[in-house]
N, C-alpha and C positions, 0 to 999 in steps of 0.2 A: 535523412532517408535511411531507412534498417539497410545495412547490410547484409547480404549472407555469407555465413561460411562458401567456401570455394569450393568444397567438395557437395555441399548442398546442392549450391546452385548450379554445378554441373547435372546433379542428377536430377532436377528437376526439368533441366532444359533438356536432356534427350527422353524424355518421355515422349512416346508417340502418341497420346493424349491429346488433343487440343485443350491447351490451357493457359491461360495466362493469371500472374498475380499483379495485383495493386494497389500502392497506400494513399490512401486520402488525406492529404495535407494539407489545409488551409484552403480550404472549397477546390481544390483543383485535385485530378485525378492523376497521378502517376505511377505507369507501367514500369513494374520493376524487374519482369522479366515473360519471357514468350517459352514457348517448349517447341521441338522440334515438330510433333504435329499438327502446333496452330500455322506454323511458318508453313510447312509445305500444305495443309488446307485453302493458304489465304495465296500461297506462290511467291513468296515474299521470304528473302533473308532476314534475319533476325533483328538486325540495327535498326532497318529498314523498318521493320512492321513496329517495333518498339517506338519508333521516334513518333509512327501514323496513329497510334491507340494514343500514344499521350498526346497529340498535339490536334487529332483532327478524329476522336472517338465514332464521331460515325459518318466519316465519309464516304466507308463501304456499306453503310444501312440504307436501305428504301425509304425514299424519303418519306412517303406515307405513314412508315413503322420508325423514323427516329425520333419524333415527339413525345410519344410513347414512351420509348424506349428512354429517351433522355429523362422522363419525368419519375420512372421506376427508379433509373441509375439514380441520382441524387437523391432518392427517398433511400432506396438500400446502402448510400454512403454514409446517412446522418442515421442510419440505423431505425427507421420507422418501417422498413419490409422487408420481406426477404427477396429474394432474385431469383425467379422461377419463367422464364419467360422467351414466346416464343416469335421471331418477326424473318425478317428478308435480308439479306446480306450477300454482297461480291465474292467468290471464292476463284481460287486460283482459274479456272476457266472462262475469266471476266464473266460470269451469269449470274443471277442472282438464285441464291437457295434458300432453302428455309431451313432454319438453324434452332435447335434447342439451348439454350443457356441458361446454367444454374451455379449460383454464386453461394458464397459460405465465407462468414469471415472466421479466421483463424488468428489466437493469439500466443505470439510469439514468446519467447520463454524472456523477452526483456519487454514484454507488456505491450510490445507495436503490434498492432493491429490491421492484419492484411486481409485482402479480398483476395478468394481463389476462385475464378471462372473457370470453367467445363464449357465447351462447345461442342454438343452435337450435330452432324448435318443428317436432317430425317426427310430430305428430299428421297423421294421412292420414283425409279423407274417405272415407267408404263403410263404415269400420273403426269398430267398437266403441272405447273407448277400453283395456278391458280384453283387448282382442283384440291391441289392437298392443304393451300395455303388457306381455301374458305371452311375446309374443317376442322383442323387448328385452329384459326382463330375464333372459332365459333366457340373451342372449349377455354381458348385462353380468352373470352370475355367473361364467361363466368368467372375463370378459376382469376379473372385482374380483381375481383372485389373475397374471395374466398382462398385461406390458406389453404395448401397443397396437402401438408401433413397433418394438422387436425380438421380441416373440413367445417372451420368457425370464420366469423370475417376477419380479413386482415386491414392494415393499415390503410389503403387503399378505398378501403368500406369506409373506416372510421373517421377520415378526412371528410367522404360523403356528406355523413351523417351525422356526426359529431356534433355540431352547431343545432342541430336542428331536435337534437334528443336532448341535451340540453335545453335549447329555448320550450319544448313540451314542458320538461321537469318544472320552469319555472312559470309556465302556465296554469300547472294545477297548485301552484303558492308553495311551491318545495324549493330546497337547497339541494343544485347539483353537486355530487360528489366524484373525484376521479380517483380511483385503484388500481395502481401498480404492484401486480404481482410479480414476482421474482422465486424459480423453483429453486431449494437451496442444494446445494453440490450436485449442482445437474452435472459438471463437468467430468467429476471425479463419476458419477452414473454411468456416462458416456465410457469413460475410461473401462471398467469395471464389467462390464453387464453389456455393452457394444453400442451401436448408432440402432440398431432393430431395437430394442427394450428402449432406448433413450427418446427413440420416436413413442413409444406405446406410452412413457410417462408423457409426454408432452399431449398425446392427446386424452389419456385418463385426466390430467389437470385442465385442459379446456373442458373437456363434455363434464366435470364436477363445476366449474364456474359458468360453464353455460345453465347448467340446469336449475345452477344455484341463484343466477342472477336472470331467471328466466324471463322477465319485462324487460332487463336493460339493456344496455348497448354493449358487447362482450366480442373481444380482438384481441387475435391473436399480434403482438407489437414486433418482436423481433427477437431471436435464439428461443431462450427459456423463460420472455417476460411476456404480459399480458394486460391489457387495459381494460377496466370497465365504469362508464358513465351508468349511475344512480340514482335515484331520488328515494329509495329507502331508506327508512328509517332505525331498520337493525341491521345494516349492512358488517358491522364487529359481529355481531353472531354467525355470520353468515362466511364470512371469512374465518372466522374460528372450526366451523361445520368442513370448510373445503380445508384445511390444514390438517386435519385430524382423517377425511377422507383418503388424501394422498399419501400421507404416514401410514396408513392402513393397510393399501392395496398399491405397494411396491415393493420390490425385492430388497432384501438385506435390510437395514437399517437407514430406511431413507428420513431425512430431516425434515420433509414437509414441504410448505411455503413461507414465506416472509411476504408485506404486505406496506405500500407508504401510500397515504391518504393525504387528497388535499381536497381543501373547498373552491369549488369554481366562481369566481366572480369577475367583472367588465373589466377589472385593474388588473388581470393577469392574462398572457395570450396562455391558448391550449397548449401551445407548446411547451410555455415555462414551467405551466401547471405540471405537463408530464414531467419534466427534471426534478422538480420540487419533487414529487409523490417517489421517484425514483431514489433522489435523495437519501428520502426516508430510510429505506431499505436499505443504504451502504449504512446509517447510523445503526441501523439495526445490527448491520453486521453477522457474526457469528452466534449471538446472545441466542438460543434454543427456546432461552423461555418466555422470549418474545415474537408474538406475529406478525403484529402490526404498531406503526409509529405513522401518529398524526404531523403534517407537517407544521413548523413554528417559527416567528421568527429566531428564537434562537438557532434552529438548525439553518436558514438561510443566511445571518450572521458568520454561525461555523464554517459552514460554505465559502462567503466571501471573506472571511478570513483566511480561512488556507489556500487563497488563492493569491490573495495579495503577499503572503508571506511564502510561498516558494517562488512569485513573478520578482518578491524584491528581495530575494536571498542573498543571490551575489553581489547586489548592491549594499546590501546590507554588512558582506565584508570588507568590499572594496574602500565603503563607506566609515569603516570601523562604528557600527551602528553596535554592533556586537561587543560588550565591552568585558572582561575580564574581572568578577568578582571574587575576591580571596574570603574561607573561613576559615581562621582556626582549626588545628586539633592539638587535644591537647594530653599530655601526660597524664594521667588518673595519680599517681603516688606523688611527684613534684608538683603539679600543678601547671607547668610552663609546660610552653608549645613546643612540640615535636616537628609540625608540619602546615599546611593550608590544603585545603581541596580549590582550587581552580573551579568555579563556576560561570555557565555564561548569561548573560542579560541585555536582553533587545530593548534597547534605546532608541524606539523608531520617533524620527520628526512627524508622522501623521497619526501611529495609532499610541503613540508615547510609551510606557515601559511595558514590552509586551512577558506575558509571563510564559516561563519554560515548558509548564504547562501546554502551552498552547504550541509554542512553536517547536518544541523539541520530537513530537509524536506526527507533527504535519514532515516534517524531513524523513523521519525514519520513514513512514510510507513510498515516500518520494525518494529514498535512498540517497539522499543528500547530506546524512550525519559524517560522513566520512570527512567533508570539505569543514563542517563545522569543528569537528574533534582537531584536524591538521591545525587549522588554523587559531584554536586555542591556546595550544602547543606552542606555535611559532609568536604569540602573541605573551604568554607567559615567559616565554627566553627573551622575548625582547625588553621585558621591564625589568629582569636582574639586574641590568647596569642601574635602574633607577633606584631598586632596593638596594644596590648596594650603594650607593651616593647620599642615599636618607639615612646611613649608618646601622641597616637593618640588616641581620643576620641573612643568610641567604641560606634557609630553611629549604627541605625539598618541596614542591608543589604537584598534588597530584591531580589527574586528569583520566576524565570519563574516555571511554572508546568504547563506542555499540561493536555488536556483534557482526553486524553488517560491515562495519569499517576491513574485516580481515580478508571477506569476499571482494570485495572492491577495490582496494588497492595493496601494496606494498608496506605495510605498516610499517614493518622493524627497518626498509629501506630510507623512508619520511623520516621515520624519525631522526636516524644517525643524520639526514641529510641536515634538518633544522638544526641540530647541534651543532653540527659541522657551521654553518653559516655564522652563527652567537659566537666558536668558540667554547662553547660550555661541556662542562663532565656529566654524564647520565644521570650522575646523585642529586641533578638537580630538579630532576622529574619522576614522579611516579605514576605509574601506569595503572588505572581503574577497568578494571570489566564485570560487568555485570554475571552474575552467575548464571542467569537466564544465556546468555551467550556462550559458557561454559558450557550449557545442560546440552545446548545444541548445536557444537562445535566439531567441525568439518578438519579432514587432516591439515587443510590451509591454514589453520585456526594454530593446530597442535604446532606445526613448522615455523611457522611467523613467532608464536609463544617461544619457543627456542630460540628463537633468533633474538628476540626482546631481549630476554635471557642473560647470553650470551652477549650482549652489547652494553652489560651492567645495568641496566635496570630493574627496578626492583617492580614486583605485580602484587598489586590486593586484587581480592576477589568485594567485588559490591553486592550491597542488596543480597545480600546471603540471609537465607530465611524468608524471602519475598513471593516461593510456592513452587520454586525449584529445586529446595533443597536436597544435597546427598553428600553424605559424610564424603562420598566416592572420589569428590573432586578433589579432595585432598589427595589422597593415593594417584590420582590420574596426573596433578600440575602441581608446580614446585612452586605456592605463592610465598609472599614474604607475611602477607600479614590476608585477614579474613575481616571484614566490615557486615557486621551486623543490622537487616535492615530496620530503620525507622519505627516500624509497625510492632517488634517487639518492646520497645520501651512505651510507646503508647499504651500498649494494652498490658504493661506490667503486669497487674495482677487478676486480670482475667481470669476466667474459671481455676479459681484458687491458686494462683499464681503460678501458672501452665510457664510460660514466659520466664520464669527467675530459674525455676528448674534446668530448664532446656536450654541456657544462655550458659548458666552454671558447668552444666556437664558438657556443651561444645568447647567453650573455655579450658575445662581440664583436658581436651582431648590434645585440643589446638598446643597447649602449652608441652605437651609430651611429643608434639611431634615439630618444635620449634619455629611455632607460627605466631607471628603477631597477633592481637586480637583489639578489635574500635567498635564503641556501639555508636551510633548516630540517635539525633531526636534527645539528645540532653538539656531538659527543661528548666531541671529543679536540685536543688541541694540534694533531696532525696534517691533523686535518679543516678547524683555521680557521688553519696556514699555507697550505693548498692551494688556499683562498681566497683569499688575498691574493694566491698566485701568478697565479693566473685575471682577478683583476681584480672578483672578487663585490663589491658594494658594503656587504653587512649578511648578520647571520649572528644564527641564532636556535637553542636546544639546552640539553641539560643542560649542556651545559660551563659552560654562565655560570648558567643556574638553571633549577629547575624551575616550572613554574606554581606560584603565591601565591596567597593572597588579599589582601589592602590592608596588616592591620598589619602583615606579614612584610614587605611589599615598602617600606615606609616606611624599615624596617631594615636591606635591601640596600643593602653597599658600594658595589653599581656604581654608586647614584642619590647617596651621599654630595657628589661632585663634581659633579654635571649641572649644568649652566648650563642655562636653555632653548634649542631651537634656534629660530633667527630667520630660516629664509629666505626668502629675498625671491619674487615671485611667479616670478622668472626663473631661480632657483636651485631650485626647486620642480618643473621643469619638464626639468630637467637630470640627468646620471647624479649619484652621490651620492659624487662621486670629490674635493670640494673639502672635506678636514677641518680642522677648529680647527688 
């Protein structure tokens, strides 16, 4: 269940508002808190009314109006309408009144997702209660099939009629089609420009897909998304026409629509149809230069993939599913290994070797890289005793850590604490971060880097050159060495060897301001003399090998000869230009 802050939740509980919030979890609704003016509305202390909304939601409704009301609540929970709506309810004068309630969900800055009800009581003195109650509901029967703020049908309508605009479509020998639209930074809109401008886009984007899909079935679904059943056959033009309407004719710099498309047929319910087409539209993503994404199985695939792989994450460590592959790096002027990069690889028993690829980008989403990076860490300190029993030099091993890792936990305290547990000296690990995490690095980020620091470890900077670049990070952090990404050695010589230049003149810079320097993605003889010619100090690639796991790498030629390397704190701190 979300918690709130204390001082939140103080202020939200004496608001004399009638209000309550609630989070839907697992079909069941839970009151997370009440405000001082739903409490003396209803005449009910606060425990008291909290324990009655979660346990028995409409014991003070008429019973005429909770069928209703209960059949709205559960559609506004799974997010198919909004909550606008008006019935009968007990209030602190045992009678019953008629009440306005209108719900909004709101997302929490850790992505939980709560419902904020508003109660109004629009009982009017002089009036019968039946007198005001028969014209009310007269306007809330219209408004149960018609959204409130654009004035197009809602969810409510679409459940109707759904089935039946469909079965036309497939009457006159056409393929129904469903359209989920999605406005893009409606929130930041909202933010920007206020809730009055954020209403006027929501209904400039219905009245252009009403007009635009003027035969077909067109609902408004819930926030800023929008459904429409079709049997059109240029329905991509058509959606391209309302993309370009709404860029048009909104304030500032608005991004349009996005758009996920599926085909309706007997093998799928309406419902799934909508997630599919919705789908689409997370694939979509941020990409500008796309509208619309046809659904596929590979994005249902994708889907069920990233589901199975954060439901079996932590089994997946518990499990040591996760295993520990070492590459090489190597010397450019001796040839011999300086180090190994730690990488990790899913060894799943049902979907077999899953690739990092895939699951590396489903955790960062889910801000779960932090359990994967620890648990590297402590999983690489626990096979030194094994490399040292193979008679294997114990070479430092370094290790990725997202950017995310430094907002989420205690890094520089993890780590001394894993040492402390082995036994082991700092030198026996190296610390990787992405430059992309430098570029966008919070004082947390800077303090914890200190700390690292300070507790002798040594820090490369990754993927340097990967579209973050800025000399600046040098002057900003004290790394030990710079990792060049991939994509430069790939495209060597690209637009007349854009790449050799620019590799060249980092490398001189790197070396005057005594930073190590490694390219990655070494293929070819050719790749690691042009190395040497430059001046790179280590080179890592399949040339010399591909990721391992421990007994392979025990077996690797390169490590036959290793000596460990021994230097000194001042040789540590210098280019890596003085070889055996």
């Amino acid at each position: 269940m979300y918690e709130f802050i204390p001082e939140v939740r103080a202020a939200y509980e004496k608001l004399s508002l009638p209000m309550a919030i609630y989070q839907y979890e697992d079909k069941k609704v839970i009151t997370l808190l009440v405000s001082d003016g739903l409490c003396h509305a209803k005449g009910l202390e606060r425990e008291e009314l909290t324990s009655t909304f979660t346990n028995s939601m409409f014991e003070m409704v008429h019973p005429d109006d909770a069928g209703r009301l209960s059949k709205i609540g559960k559609d506004f929970a799974e997010h198919l309408c909004g909550y606008d709506v008006v019935y009968r309810a007990i209030q602190k004068d045992k009678k019953y009144h008629l009440l306005h309630t209108i719900g909004k969900w709101q997302t929490m800055d850790d992505g939980t997702e709560l419902a904020f009800l508003y109660y109004i009581d629009v009982t009017e003195s002089g009036r019968s209660l039946n007198e005001i109650y028969d014209a009310y509901i007269k306007v809330q029967k219209d408004n149960f099939y018609i959204d409130v703020v654009t004035k197009i049908p809602n969810m409510n309508y679409f459940e109707a009629l759904a089935n039946e605009k469909i079965y036309s479509i497939k009457r006159q020998n056409k393929t129904p089609v469903l359209i989920f639209f999605d406005i893009n930074g409606m929130q930041a809109y909202n933010s920007e420009y206020g809730f009055a401008k954020g209403n006027e886009l929501l209904s400039l984007t219905a009245n252009e897909i009403r007009n635009t899909f003027n035969d077909d079935l067109v609902t408004r679904a819930f926030n800023d998304h929008f459904l429409v059943i079709t049997g059109s056959d240029d329905f991509e033009a058509k959606i391209k026409k309302i993309n370009l309407v709404v860029k048009n004719h909104t304030l500032g710099n608005a991004t349009g629509i996005r758009a996920g498309i599926t085909y309706l047929d007997e093998n799928t319910s309406l419902t799934d149809s909508i997630g599919n087409a919705k789908r689409c539209t997370k694939e979509i993503g941020n990409n500008l230069n796309t509208v619309y994404k046809f659904f596929s199985k590979e994005i249902d695939e994708a889907y069920w993939n990233q589901r199975y792989i954060v439901g079996s994450f932590d089994k997946a460590l518990s499990e040591k599913w996760i295993k520990v592959f070492y590459q090489p790096i190597i010397r450019v002027k001796s040839g011999k290994v300086s180090s190994c990069e730690g990488l990790a690889r899913w060894d799943d028993p049902k979907m077999g070797l899953v690739s990092p690829a895939k699951f590396i980008p489903v955790l960062e989403k889910y801000h779960l890289l932090y359990k994967l990076d620890l648990y590297m860490v402590d999983e690489i300190c626990a096979e030194v005793e094994k490399r040292k029993n193979a008679g294997l030099a114990i070479i430092p091993t370094s290790v990725n850590f997202s950017g995310q890792d430094f907002d989420n936990i205690d890094i520089a305290a993890k780590l001394e604490s894993i040492l402390k547990k082995y036994n082991l000296p700092p030198d026996v690990l190296i610390i990787e971060i992405t430059e992309q995490a430098v570029a966008t690095a919070t004082e947390n980020f800077t303090e914890q880097f200190r700390r690292i620091k300070e507790l002798g470890f040594k820090i490369w900077i990754d993927d340097f050159g990967s579209g973050y670049s800025s000399l600046n990070v040098f002057a900003q952090y004290d790394f030990n060495l710079v990792k060049f990404d991939m994509e430069f050695m790939r495209h060597l010589d690209d637009h007349n060897g854009a790449n050799r230049h620019i590799m060249k003149a980092i490398i001189d810079v790197a070396k005057k301001m005594h930073i190590n320097t490694l390219a990655e993605g070494i293929e070819t003889k050719e790749h690691l003399d042009f190395l040497d010619e430059i001046g790179c100090d280590r080179a890592q690639g399949y040339y010399f090998s591909k990721p391992v796991p421990l007994d392979i790498l025990l077996m690797n030629r390169l490590f036959m000869d290793t000596t460990p390397v021994a230097e000194t704190k001042e040789e540590s701190e210098i280019a890596d230009t003085i070889q055996e």
